[in-house]
KEKEZA-546933 format. One line per 5 residues: their letters; for each residue x, y, z of C-alpha. Coordinates in Angstrom, 1 decimal, decimal comma. Each point is the difference from the previous one (the first is absolute). Layout:
<nodes>
A = X/Y/Z; ...
</nodes>
This chain:
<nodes>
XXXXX = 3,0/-9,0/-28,8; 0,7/-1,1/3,7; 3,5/-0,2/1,6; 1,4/-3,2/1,3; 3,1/0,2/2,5
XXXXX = 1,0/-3,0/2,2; 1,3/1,0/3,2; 3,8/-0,1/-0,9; -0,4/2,0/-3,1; -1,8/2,3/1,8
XXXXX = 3,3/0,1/2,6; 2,1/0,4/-2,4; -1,6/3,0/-1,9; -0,1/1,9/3,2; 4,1/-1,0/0,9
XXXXX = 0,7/1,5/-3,6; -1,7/3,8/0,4; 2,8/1,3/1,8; 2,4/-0,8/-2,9; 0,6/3,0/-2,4
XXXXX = 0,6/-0,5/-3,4; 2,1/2,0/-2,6; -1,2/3,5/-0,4; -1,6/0,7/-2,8; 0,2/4,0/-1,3
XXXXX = -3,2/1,7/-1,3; 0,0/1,9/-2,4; 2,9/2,3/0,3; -2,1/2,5/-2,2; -2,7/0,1/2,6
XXXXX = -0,2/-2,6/2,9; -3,4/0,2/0,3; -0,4/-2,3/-3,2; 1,3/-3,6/0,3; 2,1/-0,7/-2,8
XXXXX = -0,5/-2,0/-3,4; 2,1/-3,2/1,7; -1,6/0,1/3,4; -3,0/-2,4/0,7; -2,4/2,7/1,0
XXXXX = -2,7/0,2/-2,5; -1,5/2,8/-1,5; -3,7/-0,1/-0,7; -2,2/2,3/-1,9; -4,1/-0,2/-0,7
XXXXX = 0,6/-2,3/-2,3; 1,8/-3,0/1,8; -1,0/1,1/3,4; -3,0/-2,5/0,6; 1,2/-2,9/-2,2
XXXXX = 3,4/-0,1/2,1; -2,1/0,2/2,9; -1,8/-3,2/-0,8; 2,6/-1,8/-1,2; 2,3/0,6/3,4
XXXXX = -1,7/-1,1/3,5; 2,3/2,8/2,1; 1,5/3,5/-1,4; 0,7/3,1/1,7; -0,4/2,8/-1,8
XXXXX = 1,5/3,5/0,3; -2,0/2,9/-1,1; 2,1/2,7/-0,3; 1,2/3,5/-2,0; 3,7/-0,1/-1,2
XXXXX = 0,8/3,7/1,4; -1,2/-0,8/3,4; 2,9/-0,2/2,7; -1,0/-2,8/1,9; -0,9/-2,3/-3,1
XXXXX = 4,0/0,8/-0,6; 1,1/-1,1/3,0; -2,5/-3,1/0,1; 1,7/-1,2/-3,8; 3,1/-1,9/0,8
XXXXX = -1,6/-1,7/2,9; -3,0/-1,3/-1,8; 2,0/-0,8/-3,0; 2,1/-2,1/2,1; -2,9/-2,0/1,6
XXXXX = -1,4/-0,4/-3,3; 2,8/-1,9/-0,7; 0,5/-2,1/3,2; -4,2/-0,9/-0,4; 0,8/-1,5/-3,3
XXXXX = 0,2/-3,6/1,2; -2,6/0,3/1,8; -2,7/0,9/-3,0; -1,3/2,9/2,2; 0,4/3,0/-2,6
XXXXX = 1,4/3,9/0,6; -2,3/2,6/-2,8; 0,2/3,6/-0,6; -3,0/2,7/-1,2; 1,8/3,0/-1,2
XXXXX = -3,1/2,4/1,4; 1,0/2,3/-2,6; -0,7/-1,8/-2,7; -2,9/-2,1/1,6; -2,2/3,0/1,3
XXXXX = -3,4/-2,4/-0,4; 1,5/-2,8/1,0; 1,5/1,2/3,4; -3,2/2,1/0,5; -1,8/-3,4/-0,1
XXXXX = 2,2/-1,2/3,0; -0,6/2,8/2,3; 3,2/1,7/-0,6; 0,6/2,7/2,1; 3,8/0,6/0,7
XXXXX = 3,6/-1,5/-1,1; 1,4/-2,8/0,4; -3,8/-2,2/0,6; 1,0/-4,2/0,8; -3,3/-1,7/-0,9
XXXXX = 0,3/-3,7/0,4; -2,3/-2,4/-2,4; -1,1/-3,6/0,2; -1,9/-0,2/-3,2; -1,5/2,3/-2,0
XXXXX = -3,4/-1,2/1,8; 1,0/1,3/3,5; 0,4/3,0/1,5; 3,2/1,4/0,2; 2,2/0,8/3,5
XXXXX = 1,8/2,9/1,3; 3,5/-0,8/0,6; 1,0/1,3/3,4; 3,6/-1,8/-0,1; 3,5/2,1/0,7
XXXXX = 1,0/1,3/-3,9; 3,6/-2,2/0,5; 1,1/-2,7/-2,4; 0,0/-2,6/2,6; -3,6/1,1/1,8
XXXXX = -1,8/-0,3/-3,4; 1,4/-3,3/-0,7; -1,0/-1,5/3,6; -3,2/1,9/-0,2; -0,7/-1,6/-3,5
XXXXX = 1,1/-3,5/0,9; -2,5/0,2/3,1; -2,8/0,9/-2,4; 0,3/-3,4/-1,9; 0,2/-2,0/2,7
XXXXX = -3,3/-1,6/1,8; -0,6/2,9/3,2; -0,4/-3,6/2,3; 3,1/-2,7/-0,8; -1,5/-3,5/1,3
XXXXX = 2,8/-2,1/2,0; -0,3/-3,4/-0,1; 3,1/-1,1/2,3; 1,5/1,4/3,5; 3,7/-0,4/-2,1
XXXXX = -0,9/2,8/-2,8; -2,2/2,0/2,6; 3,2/0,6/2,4; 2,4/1,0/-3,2; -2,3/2,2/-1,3
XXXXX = -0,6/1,9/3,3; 3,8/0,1/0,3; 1,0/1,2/-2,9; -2,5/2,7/-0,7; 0,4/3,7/-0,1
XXXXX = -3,4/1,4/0,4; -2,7/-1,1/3,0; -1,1/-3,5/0,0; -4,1/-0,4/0,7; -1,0/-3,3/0,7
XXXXX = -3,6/-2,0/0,5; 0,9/-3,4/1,3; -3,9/-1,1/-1,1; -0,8/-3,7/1,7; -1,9/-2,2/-2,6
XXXXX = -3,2/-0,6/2,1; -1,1/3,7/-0,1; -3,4/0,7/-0,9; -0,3/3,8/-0,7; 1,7/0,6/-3,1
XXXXX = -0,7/3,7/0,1; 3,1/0,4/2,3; 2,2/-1,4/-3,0; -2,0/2,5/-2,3; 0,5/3,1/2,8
XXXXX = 4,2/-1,4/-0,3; 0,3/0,4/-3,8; -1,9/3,2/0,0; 2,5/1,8/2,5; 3,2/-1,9/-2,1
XXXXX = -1,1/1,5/-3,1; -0,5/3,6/1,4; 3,1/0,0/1,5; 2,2/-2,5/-2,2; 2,0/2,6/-1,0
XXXXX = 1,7/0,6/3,6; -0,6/-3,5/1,9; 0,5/-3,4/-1,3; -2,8/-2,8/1,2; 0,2/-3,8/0,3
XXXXX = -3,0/-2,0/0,3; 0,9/-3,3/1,4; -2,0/-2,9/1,7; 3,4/-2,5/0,4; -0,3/-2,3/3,3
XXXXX = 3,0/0,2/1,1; 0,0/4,4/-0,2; -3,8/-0,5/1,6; 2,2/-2,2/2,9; 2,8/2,2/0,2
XXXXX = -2,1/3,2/0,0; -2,9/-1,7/2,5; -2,8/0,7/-2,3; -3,5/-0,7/1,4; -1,6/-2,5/-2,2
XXXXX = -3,4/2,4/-0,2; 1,7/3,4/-0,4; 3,4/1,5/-2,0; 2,8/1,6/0,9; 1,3/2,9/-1,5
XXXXX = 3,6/1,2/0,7; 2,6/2,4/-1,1; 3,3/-0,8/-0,7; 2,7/3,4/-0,5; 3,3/-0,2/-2,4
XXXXX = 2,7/-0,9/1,7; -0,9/-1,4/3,2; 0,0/-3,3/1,2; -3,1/-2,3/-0,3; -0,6/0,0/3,7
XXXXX = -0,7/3,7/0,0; -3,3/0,0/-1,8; -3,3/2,1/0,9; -3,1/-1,5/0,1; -3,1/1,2/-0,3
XXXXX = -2,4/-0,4/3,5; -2,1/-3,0/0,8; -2,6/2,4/0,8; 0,1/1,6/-2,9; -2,4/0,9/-2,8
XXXXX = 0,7/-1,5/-2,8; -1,2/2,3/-2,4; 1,5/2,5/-2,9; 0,3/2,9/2,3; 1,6/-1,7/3,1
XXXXX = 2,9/-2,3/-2,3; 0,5/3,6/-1,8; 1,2/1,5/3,3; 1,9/-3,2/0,9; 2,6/0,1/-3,0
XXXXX = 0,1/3,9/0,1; 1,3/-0,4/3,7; 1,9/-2,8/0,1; 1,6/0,1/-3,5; 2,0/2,8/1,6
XXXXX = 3,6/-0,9/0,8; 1,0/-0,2/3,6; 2,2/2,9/-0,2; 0,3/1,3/-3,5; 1,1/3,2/-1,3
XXXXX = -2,4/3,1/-0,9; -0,1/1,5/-3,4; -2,4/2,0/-2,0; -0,6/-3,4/-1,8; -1,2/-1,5/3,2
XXXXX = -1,4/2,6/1,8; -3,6/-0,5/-1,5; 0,1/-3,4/0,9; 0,5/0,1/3,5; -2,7/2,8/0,5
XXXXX = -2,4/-2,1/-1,6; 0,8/-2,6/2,4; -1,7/2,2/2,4; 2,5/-1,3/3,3; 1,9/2,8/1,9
XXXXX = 3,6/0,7/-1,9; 2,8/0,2/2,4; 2,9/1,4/-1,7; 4,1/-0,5/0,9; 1,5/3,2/-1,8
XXXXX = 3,9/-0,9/-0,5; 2,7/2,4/-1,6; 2,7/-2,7/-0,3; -0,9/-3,3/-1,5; 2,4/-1,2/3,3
XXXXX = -2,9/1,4/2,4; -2,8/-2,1/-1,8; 2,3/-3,6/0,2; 0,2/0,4/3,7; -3,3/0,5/0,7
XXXXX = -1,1/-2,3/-2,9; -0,3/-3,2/2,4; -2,0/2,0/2,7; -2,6/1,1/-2,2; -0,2/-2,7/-1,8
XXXXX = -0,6/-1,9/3,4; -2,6/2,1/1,0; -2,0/0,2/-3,5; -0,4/-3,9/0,9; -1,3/0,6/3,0
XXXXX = -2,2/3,1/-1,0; -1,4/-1,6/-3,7; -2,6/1,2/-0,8; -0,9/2,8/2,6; 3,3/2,2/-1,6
XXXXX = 1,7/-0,1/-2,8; 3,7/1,2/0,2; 2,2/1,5/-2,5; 3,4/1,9/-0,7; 0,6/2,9/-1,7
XXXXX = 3,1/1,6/-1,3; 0,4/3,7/1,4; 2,4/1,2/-2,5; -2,6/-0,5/-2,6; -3,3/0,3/1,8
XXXXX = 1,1/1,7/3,0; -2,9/3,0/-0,1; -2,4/-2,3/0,9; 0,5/0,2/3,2; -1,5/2,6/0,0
XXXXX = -3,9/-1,0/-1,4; 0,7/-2,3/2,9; 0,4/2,9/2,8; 3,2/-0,3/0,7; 3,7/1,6/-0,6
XXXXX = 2,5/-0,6/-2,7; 2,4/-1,9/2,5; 0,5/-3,9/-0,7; 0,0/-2,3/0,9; -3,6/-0,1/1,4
XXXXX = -3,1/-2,2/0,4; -3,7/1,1/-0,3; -3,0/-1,3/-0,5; -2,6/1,0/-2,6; -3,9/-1,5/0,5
XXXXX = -1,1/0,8/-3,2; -3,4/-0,8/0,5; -0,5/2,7/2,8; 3,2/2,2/-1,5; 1,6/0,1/3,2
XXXXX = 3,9/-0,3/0,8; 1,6/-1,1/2,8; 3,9/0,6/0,6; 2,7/-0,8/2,0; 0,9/2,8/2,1
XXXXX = 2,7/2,4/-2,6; 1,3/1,7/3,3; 1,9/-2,8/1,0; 2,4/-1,8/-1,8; -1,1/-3,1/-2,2
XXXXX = 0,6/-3,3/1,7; -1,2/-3,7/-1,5; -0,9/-1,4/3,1; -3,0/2,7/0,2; -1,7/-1,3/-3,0
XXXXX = -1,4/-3,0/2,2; -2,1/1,8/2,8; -0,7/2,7/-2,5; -1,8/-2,9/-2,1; -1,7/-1,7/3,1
XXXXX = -1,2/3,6/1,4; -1,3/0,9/-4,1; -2,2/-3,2/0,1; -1,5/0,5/3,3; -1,1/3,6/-0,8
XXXXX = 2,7/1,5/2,9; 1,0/2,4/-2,6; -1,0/3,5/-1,2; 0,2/1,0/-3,4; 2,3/2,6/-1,9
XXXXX = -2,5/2,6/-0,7; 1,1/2,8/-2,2; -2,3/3,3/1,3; 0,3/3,4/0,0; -0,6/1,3/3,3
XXXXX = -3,3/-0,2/1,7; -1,9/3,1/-0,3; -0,7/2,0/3,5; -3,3/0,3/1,5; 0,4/3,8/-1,1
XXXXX = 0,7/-0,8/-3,2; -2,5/-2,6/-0,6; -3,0/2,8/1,4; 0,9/2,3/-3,0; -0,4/-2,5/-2,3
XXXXX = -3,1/-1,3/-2,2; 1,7/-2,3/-1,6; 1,6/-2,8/2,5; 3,5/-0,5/-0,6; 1,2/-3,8/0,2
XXXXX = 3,3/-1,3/0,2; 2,1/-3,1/0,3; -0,9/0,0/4,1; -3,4/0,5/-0,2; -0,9/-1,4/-3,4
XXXXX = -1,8/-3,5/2,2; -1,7/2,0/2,5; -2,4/1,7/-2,5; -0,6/-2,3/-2,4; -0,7/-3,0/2,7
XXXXX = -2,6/2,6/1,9; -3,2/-2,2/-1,1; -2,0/2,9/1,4; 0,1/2,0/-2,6; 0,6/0,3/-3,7
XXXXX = 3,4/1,6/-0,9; 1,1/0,9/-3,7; 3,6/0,4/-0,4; 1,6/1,5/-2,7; 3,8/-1,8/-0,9
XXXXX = 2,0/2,6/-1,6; 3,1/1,2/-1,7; 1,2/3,5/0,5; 1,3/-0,1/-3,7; -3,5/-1,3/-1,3
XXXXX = -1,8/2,7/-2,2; -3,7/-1,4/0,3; 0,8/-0,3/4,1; 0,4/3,8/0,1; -3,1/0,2/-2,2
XXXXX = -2,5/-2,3/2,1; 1,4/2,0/3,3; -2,3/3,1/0,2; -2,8/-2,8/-1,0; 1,2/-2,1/2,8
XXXXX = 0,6/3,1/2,6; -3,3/1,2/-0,7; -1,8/-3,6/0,8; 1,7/0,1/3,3; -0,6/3,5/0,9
XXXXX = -3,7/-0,6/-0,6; 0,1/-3,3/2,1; 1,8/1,9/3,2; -2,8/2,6/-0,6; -2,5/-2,6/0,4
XXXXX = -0,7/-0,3/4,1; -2,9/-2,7/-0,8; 2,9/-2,2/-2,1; 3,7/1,1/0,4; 0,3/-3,1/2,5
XXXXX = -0,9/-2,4/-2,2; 2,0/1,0/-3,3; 4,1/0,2/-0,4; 1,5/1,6/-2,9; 3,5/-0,6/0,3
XXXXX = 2,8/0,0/-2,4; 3,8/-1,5/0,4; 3,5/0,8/-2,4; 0,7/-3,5/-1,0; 3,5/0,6/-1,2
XXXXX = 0,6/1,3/3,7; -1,7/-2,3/1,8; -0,4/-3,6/0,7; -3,7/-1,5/-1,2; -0,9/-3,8/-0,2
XXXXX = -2,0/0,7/-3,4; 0,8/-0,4/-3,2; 0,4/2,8/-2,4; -1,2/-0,2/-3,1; 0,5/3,8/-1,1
XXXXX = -0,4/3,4/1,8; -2,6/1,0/1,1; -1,2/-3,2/1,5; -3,1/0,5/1,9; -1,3/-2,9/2,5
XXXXX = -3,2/0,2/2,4; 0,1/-1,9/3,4; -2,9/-1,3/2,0; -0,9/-2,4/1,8; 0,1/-2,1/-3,2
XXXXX = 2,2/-1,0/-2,6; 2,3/3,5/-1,2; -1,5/1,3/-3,5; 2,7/1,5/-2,6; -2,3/2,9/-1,7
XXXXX = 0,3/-0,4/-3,3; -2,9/3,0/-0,8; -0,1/4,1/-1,0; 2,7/2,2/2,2; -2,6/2,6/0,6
XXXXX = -1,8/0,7/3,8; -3,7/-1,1/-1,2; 1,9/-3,4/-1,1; 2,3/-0,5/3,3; -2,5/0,8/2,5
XXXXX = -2,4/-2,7/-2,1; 2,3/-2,7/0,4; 0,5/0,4/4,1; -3,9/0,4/0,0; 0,4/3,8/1,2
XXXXX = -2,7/1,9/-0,9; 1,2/3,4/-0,5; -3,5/2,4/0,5; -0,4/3,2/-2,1; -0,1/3,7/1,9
XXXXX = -3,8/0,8/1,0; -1,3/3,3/-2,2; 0,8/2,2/2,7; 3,4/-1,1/0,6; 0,7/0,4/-3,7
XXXXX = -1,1/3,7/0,1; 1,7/0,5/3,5; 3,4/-1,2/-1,3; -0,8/2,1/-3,6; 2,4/2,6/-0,5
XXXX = -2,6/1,6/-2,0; -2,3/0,6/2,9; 3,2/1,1/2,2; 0,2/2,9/-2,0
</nodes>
């Protein structure tokens, strides 16, 4: 069955999310189960694929009436059940209990599981909405609609864009374009990412006019809640258009010019992949005065920085992944690419109107990072040493040194297999230093990455990376010497005979 919306039904759907409806109790017996009057359904094996093919969109929950969080999840999906009604989009229930075969046939691993079908013929989706009444409801909604809405007129295009809530992706598409695998890339990226963006298609004259489309090329912009029309992004003229380069586009530019930072959001702007300059505020009052500033300068930076607030009293020990000290307010800077943070100087007091140069001197590298490192080993220290010691300071220097091949060793002091690879590790460096013909070509070197600074990302502890004068290599192998000195291509050559019976303790006595 296919969904038809005109462009003002489609409005109004998404002006009506936001309104709650009555609240509707569970079961007061056990929340977990929706109760006999609520319009969730509950499916067993028997009625599980027939209701399936006789609705075109349910989401199911798959779930085990003593678990906690299928408890708390009750009242809220009982009460989008009911808001969905009018919109023929069905709410079901597997009690996993009951349904062993039938859950274990849908991959069922833990409580609650949101699976979302569209026919019994298809394969079913993960839901990776918010658990909240009103998220499941928009979320829901969005899957029935087309993932493109085609515009026909410049009147319903401008009250769309102004009246929506989420980010508005549009292709203004001129009529005499040939490739028609750019409309293809358009609808591919709308439907992987429907569920956070919406996407207009349009190829109206007068928008093509008003947007000054090229007859021979589209245009795609970006349009963010709550801003006026004029304040659009758009994507390059050089650009590529193709699936990757559009991808980054939205994820940077959907971001709002200064929004505020939550754990909700904080994925999304690290997969934007654009430095993160934080304002940390402990009264809301700090944030409205500096509001306009920022705001100012996130026009002027778009794209190259994305700028955020974030409430201290609730998220105030960041500051300290971020290198610097509990006192707010403060600004700093976090390139998450490279992991490096740059700060405005804590020593002095906080002052707006050092935000500015602070920017202008970030973007034209005049900076040094924030680099969290233990102190740098002496030159006494270092000599009685197999193993080199890294930290924070001197992390680049090695692992830049083309010249040689250096395996470092990221640790945690905590870490149980850590303390166990360490004689293995000790003893491959030991015999390296030994080695006059090849202790200038290897480095084994290991750094305590909860004490220090490293631009690498950590997977688990140990994590051990080879540089050269190639591409770094995570080792993925045995922890034993014969395996380590393998992978750096050290070839670790056995004691001659005599040597054997020189060092025996047997022939010492």
């Amino acid at each position: 069955m296919k969904f038809e919306w005109s462009l003002k039904e489609f409005s109004k759907v998404l002006a009506i999310l936001s309104i709650l409806s009555p609240f509707v109790n569970a079961d007061e017996s056990n929340p977990a189960i929706a109760s006999a009057d609520s319009a969730v359904v509950k499916l067993t094996s028997k009625d599980f694929e027939s209701f399936m093919k006789e609705n075109p969109l349910v989401l199911t929950e798959f779930f085990a009436p003593w678990c906690g969080h299928c408890k708390n999840l009750g009242p809220e999906y009982q009460e989008a059940a009911d808001k969905l009604v009018e919109r023929n989009i069905k709410l079901a229930q597997v009690d996993c209990t009951e349904e062993k075969d039938l859950c274990q046939s849908h991959g069922i691993r833990g409580y609650p599981s949101l699976k979302i079908f569209k026919g019994i013929d298809s394969e079913p989706e993960d839901y990776v909405g918010d658990r909240k009444s009103a998220a499941i409801v928009s979320y829901m909604i969005k899957q029935s609609l087309p993932a493109v809405l085609d515009v026909n007129s410049n009147d319903d295009f401008t009250e769309f864009i102004e009246n929506s809530d989420d980010p508005v992706v549009v292709q203004v598409l001129p009529t005499k374009i040939k490739d028609k695998s750019i409309n293809e890339t358009f609808y591919n990226i709308a439907e992987s990412l429907r569920n956070k963006f919406t996407f207009i298609s349009t190829s109206n004259d007068e928008i093509i006019k008003n947007y000054k489309v090229e007859s021979s090329k589209p245009k795609y912009l970006l349009f963010r809640p709550n801003e006026e029309l004029s304040h659009y992004s758009e994507l390059p003229k050089d650009a590529k258009l193709d699936e990757d380069t559009l991808k980054e586009f939205i994820q940077t530019e959907s971001k709002p010019l200064f929004g505020e930072i939550t754990g909700n959001t904080f994925q999304s702007y690290v997969e934007a992949k654009v430095p993160l300059a934080y304002y940390f505020y402990s009264d809301p009052k700090e944030k409205e005065e500096i509001s306009n500033l920022i705001t100012n300068l996130a026009k002027e930076y778009r794209g190259k920085i994305n700028f955020v607030a974030l409430d201290a009293s609730k998220y105030g020990a960041h500051a300290n992944n971020l290198n610097m000290k509990e006192e707010f307010p403060l600004f700093v800077i976090h390139d998450i690419e490279k992991n490096l943070k740059y700060g405005i100087d804590q020593e002095k007091n906080f002052e707006s109107k050092s935000i500015e140069p602070f920017l202008k001197k970030f973007i034209s590298g005049k900076i040094e990072p924030i680099v969290k490192s233990e102190p740098i080993p002496t030159k006494e220290e270092a000599s009685q040493q197999a193993v080199v010691k890294l930290v924070g300071k001197t992390h680049e220097d090695y692992v830049n040194d083309k010249k040689k091949i250096t395996l470092v060793k990221y640790y945690a002091p905590w870490c149980g297999h850590c303390k166990k690879l360490a004689p293995v590790f000790e003893e491959l460096a030991q015999l390296i230093k030994d080695d006059d013909a090849n202790k200038d070509k290897y480095v084994i070197a290991d750094i305590d990455a909860t004490l220090n600074d490293v631009p690498v990302e950590i997977s688990g502890y140990p994590t051990l990376i080879m540089y050269s004068d190639s591409e770094p290599v995570v080792y993925k192998g045995a922890r034993d010497l014969e395996s380590l000195a393998k992978f750096i291509g050290y070839e670790i050559v056995p004691k001659s005979e005599t040597e054997s019976k020189k060092d025996s303790p047997r022939d010492e006595l």
